[in-house]
C-alpha positions as a Markdown table, in Angstrom:
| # | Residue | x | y | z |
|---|---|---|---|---|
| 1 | Unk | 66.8 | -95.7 | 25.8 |
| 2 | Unk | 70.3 | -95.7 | 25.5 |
| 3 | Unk | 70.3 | -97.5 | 22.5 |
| 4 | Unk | 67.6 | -95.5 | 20.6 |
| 5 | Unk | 69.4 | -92.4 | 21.7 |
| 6 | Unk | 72.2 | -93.6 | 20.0 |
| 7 | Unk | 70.7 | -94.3 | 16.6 |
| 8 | Unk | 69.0 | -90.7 | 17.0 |
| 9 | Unk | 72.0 | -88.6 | 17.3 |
| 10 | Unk | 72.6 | -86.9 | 20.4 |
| 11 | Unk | 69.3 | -86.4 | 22.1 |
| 12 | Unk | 70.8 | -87.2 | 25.6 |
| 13 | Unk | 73.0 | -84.8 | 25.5 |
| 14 | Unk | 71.9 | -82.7 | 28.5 |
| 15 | Unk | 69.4 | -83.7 | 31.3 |
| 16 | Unk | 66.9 | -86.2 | 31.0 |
| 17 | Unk | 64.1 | -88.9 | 32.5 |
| 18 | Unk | 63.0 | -92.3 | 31.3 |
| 19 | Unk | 59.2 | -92.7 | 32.0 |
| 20 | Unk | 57.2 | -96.2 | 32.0 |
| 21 | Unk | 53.6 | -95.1 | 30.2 |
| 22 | Unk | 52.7 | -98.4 | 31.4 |
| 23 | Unk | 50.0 | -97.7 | 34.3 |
| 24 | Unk | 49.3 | -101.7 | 35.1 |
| 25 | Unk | 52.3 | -101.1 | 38.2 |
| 26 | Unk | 52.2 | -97.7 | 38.5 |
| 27 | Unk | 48.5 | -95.4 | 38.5 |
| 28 | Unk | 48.3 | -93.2 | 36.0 |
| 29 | Unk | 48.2 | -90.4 | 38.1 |
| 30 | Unk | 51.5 | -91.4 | 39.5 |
| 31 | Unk | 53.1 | -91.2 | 35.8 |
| 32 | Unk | 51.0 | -87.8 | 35.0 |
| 33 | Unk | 52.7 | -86.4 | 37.8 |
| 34 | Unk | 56.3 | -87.5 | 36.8 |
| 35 | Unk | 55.3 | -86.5 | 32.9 |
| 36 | Unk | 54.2 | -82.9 | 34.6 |
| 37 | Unk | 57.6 | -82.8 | 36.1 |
| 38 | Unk | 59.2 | -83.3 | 33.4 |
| 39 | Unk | 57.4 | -81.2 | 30.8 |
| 40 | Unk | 58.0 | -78.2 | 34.0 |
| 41 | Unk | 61.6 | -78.7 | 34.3 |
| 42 | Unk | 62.5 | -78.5 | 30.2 |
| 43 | Unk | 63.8 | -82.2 | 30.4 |
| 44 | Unk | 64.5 | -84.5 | 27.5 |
| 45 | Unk | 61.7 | -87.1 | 28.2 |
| 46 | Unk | 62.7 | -90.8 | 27.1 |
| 47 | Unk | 59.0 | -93.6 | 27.2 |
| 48 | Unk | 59.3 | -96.7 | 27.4 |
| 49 | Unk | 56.0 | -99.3 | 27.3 |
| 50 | Unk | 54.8 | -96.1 | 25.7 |
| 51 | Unk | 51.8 | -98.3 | 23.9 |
| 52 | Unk | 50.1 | -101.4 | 23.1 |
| 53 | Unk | 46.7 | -102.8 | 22.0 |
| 54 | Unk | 45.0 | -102.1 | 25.3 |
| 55 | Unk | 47.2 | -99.4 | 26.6 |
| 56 | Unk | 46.6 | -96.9 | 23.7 |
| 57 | Unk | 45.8 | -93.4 | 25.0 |
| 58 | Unk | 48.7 | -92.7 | 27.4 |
| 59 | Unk | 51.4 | -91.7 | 24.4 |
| 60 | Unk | 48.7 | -89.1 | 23.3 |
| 61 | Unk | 48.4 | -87.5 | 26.9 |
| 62 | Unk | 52.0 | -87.7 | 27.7 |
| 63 | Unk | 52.9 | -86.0 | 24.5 |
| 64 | Unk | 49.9 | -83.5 | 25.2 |
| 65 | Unk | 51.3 | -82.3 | 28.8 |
| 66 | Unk | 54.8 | -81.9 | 26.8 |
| 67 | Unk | 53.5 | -79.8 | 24.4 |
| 68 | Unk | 52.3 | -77.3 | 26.3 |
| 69 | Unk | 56.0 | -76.4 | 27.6 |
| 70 | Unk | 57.8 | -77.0 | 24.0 |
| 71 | Unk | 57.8 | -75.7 | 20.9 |
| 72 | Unk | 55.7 | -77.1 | 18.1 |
| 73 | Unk | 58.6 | -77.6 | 16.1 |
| 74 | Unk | 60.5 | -80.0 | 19.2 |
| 75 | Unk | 62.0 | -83.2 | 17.6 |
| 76 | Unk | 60.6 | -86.3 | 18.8 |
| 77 | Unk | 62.5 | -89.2 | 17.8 |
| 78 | Unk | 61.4 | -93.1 | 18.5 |
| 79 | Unk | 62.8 | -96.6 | 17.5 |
| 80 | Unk | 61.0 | -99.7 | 17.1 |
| 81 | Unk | 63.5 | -102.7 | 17.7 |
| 82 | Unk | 66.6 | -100.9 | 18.5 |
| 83 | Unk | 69.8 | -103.1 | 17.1 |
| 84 | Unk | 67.0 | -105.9 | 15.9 |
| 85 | Unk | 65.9 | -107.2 | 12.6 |
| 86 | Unk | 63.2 | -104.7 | 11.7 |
| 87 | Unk | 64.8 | -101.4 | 13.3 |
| 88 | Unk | 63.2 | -98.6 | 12.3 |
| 89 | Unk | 63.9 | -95.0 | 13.2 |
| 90 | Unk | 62.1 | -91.8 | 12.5 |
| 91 | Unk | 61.5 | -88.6 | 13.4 |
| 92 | Unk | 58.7 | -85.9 | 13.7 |
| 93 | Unk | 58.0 | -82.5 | 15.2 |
| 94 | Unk | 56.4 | -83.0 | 18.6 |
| 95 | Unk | 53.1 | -80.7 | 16.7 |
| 96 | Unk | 52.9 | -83.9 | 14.3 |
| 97 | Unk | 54.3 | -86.9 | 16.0 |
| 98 | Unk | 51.4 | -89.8 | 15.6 |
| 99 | Unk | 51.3 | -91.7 | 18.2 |
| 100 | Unk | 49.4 | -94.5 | 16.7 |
| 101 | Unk | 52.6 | -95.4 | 14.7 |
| 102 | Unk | 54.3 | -96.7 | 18.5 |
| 103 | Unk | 53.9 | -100.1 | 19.9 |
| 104 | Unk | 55.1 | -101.8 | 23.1 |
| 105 | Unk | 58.8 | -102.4 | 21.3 |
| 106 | Unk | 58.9 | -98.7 | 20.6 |
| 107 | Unk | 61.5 | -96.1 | 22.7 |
| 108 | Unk | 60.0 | -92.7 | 21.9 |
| 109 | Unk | 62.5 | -89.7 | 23.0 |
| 110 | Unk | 60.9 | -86.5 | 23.6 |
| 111 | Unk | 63.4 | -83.0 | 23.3 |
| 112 | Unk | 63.5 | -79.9 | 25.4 |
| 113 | Unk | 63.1 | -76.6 | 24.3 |
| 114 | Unk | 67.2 | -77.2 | 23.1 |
| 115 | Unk | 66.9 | -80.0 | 21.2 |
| 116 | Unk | 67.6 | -79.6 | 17.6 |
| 117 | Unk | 67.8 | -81.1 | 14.1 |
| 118 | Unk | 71.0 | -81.3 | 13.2 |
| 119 | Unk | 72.2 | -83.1 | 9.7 |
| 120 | Unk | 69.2 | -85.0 | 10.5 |
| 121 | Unk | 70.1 | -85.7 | 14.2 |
| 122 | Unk | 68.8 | -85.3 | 17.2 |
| 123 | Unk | 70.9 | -83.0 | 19.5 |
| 124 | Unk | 70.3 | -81.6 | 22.9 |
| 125 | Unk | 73.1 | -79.4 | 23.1 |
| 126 | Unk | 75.2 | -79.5 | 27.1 |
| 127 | Unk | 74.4 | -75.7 | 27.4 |
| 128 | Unk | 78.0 | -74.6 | 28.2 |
| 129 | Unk | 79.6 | -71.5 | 27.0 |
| 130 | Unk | 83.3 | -71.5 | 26.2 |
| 131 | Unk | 85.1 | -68.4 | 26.4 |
């Protein structure tokens, strides 16, 4: 996460969680739950084991729950292969993200309401007002 974050800009900037959308450990519910949280609070939400060939739903409902707390125009960044031959990084509007582009070696970073563009970054700015 840390390393996609990185390549994005600045999308950790503020708050965040890192959520497994694997549900072969963990039930689905369990995850929901966590994704609900998430999505409630306004947090930055980071997936990991977001999708595979079996396992290709859970990105979709994930990104679903999120979007009915964010704007349609909320970045969503992810990176396949982070520091690896084959890196790739991109970004989307959370109303236009396609999931089916994510596989298992794919980070996909969700923003809050905050999180903007910025010379083509990510940024989720701290909040803090100087006087």
């Amino acid at each position: 996460a840390l390393a996609a974050a990185a390549l994005l800009g600045a999308p950790l900037g503020h708050d965040h969680v890192l959520i497994s959308l694997s549900d072969l450990h963990t039930p689905w519910d369990v995850i929901e739950r966590r994704v609900a949280a998430a999505a409630e609070a306004d947090l930055v939400a980071c997936f990991y084991n977001p999708r595979s060939r079996d396992r290709h739903w859970q990105l979709g409902a994930a990104l679903d729950m999120l979007r009915a707390h964010r704007p349609a125009s909320t970045p969503v960044g992810a990176v396949r292969q982070a520091g690896r031959p084959g890196q790739r990084v991109w970004t989307a509007p959370i109303g236009t993200f396609d999931p089916a582009e994510v596989d298992m070696l794919t980070t996909v970073i969700v923003g809050s309401s905050v999180t903007r563009m910025v010379a083509g970054r990510m940024v989720t700015p701290r909040g803090y007002r100087w006087s």
